[in-house]
Every structure is written in structure tokens, then in C-alpha cells.
Backbone as CSV, one residue per row, in Angstrom:
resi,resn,N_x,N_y,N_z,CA_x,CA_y,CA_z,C_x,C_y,C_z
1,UNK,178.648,-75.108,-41.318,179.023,-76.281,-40.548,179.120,-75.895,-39.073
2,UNK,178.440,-76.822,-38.210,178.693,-76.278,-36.542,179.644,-77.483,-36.049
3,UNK,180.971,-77.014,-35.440,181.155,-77.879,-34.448,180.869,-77.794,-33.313
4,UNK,180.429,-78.883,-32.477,180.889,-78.781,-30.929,181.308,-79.283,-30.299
5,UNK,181.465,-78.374,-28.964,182.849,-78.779,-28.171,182.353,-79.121,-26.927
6,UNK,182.425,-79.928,-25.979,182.297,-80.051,-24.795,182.929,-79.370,-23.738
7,UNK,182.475,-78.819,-22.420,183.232,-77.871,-21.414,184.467,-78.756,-20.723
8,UNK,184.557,-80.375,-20.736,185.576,-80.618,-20.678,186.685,-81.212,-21.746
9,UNK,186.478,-80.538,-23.128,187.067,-80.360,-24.301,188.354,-79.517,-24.023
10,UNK,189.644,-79.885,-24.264,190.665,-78.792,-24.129,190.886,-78.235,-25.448
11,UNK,191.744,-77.059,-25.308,192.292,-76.175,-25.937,192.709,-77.298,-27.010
12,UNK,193.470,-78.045,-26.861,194.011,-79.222,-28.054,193.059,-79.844,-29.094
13,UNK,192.415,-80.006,-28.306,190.725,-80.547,-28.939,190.086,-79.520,-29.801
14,UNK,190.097,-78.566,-29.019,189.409,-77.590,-29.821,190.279,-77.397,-31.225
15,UNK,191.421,-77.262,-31.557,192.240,-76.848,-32.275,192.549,-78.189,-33.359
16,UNK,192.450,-78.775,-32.927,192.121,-80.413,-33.736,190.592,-80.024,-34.767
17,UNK,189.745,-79.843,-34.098,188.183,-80.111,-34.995,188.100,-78.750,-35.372
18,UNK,188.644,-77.745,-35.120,188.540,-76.875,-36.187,189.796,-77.202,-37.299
19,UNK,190.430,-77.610,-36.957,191.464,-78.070,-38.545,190.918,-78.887,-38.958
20,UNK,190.314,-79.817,-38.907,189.904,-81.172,-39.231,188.814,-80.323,-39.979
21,UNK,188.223,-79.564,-39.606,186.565,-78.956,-39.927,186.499,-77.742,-41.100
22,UNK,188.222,-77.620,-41.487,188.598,-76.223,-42.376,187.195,-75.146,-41.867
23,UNK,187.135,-75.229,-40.292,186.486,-74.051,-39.520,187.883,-72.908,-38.688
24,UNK,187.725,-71.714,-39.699,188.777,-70.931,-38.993,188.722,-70.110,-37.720
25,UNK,186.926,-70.358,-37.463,187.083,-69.940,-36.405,185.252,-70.706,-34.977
26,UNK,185.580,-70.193,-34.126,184.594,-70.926,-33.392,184.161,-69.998,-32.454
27,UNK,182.648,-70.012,-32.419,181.770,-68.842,-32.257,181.635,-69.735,-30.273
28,UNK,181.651,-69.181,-29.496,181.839,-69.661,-27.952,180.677,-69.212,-27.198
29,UNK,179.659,-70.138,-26.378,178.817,-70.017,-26.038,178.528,-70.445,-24.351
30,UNK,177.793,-69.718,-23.663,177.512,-70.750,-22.688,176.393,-71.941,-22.907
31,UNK,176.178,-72.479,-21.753,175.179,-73.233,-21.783,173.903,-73.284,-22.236
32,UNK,173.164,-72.140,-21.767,172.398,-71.759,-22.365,171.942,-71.021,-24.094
33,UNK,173.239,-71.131,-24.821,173.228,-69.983,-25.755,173.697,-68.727,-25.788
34,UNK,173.580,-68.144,-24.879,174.245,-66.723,-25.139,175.909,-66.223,-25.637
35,UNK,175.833,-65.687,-26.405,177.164,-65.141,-27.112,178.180,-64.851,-25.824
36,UNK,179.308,-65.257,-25.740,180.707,-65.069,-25.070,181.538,-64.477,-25.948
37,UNK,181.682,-64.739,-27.048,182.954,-64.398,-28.102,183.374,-65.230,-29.344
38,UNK,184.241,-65.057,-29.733,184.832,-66.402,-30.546,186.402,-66.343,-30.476
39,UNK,186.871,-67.628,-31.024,188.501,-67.820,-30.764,188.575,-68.494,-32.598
40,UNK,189.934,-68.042,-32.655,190.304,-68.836,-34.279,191.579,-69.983,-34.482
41,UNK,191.943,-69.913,-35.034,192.733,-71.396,-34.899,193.880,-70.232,-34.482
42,UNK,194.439,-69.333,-35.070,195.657,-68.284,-34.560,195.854,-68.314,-33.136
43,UNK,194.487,-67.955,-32.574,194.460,-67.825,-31.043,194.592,-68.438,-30.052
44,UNK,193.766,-70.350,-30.714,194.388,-71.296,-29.762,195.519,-71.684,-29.967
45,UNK,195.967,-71.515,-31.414,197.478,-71.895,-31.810,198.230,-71.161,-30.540
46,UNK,197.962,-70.055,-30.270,199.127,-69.143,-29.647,199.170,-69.604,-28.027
47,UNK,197.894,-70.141,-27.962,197.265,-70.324,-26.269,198.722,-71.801,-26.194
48,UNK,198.101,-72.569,-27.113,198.684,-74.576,-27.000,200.405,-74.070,-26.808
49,UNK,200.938,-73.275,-26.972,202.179,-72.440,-27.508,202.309,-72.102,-25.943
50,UNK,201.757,-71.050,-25.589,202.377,-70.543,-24.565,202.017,-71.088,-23.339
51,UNK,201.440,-72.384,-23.485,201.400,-73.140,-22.382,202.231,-74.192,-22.396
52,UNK,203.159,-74.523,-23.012,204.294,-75.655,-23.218,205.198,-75.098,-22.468
């Protein structure tokens, strides 16, 4: 299953459609394709967290 996310998609968003998507994690790309990394629901969990 692919989701995607738009560059003005937040952290909240993101963390929404991967629960919604039972996707534990999300492979992060630029524009073009090339590999950046990935983030998992733990990680934005911790991000949505320490930005309150």
C-alpha cells in the first residue's frame, strides 16, 4: 500500500494516514524520488509530543 503525503502535509497528517493505513511506517522522498529516509508512527508520535 503507498500513501502520500503532500510537502504542505503536517506532522498530524502524516500520523493520521499512517494509522488510518495500518502503515507503520513511511518511506520519505523528495520530489524527484530519491531516498531521504523513513519515519514510523513512534517517531512522529514523539515529534506531535514534543511540540505541544
Amino acid at each position: 500500500m503507498t500513501v502520500d503525503l503532500q510537502p504542505e502535509d503536517t506532522l498530524q497528517d502524516a500520523l493520521t494516514v499512517m494509522l488510518q493505513s495500518s502503515v507503520g511506517m513511511a518511506v520519505i522522498t523528495d520530489r524527484k524520488g530519491k531516498y531521504l529516509g523513513c519515519c514510523t508512527i513512534e517517531s512522529l508520535a514523539k515529534l506531535i509530543m514534543s511540540d505541544r
